[in-house]
N, C-alpha and C positions, 0 to 999 in steps of 0.2 A: 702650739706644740701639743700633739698628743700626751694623753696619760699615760706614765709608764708604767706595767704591773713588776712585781717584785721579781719575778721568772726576768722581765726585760733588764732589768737593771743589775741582774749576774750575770746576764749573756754579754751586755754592753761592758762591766766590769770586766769580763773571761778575755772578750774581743782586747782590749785596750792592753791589756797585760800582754796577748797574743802580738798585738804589734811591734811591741818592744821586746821581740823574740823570750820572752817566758818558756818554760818547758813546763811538759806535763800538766798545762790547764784541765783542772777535773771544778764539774758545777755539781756538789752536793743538796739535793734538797731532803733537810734537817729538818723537815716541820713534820709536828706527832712527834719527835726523836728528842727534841730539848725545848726549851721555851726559849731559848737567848735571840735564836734566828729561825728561817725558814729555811734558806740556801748560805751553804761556803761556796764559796770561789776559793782553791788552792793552784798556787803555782810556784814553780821553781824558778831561782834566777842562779849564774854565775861564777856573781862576786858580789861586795858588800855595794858597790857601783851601781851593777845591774838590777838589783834590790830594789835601793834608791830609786828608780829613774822608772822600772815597773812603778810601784807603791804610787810616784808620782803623775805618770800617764794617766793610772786608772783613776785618781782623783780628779786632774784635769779634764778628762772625759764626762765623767758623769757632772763636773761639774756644770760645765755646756747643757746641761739637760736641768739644771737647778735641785744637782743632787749634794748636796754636803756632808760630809761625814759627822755622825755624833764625836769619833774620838779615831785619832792617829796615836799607835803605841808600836814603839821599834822603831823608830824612822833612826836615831843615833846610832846603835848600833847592826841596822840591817842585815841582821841574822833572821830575821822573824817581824814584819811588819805585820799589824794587826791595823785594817780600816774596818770600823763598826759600821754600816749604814742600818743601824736596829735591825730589820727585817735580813739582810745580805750583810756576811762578815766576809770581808776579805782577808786570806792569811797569804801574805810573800814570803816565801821563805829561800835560805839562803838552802843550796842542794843539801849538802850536808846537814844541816838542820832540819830538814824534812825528813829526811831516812830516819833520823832518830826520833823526832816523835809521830811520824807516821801517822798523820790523822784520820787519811781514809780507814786505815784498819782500826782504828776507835770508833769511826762510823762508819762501820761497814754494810751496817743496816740502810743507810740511806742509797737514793734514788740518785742513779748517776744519770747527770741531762746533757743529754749531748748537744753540743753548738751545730749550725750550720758550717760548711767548711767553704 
């Protein structure tokens, strides 16, 4: 299996989120802008369900590629699922929870990367 670069493993994160109908998949690249990560993955789900079942596709995805998360935080309450993969943070969020804290407008400075369609 190929080497994934960090760019491949938020498009594959974005894709997997995509397939479990997610809304509003946005690929932020965060790097120069913070030290925590390079690129966010955000997307919207739902319900606390739909959350769930995103959060979980995109783990089982990348996992196929022998990618594992350093840390899963929100999965109880699926309002806001945070997966760390150091380099690529994914944040799920519940709609509603997104409007309120509106990431892209905290990083508005960042590079939005569009997926293939």
């Amino acid at each position: 299996m190929e080497e994934l670069g960090i760019k491949d493993i938020a498009v594959i994160a974005a894709e997997a989120a995509d397939d479990k109908k997610a809304e509003n998949i946005d690929i932020l690249k965060v790097e120069g802008l913070t030290v925590i990560a390079d690129y966010f993955v955000i997307c919207s789900a739902n319900s606390d369900k739909q959350v769930k079942a995103v959060a979980r596709a995109i783990e089982e995805k990348l996992s196929e590629y022998g990618i594992e998360p350093r840390r899963i935080a929100g999965m109880n309450d699926a309002r806001w699922v945070l997966i760390d993969y150091a380099d690529v943070i994914v944040h799920v969020f519940h709609k509603r929870e997104r409007e309120y804290y509106d990431l892209e407008r905290l990083w508005a400075d960042a590079e939005k990367i569009l997926r293939e369609e």
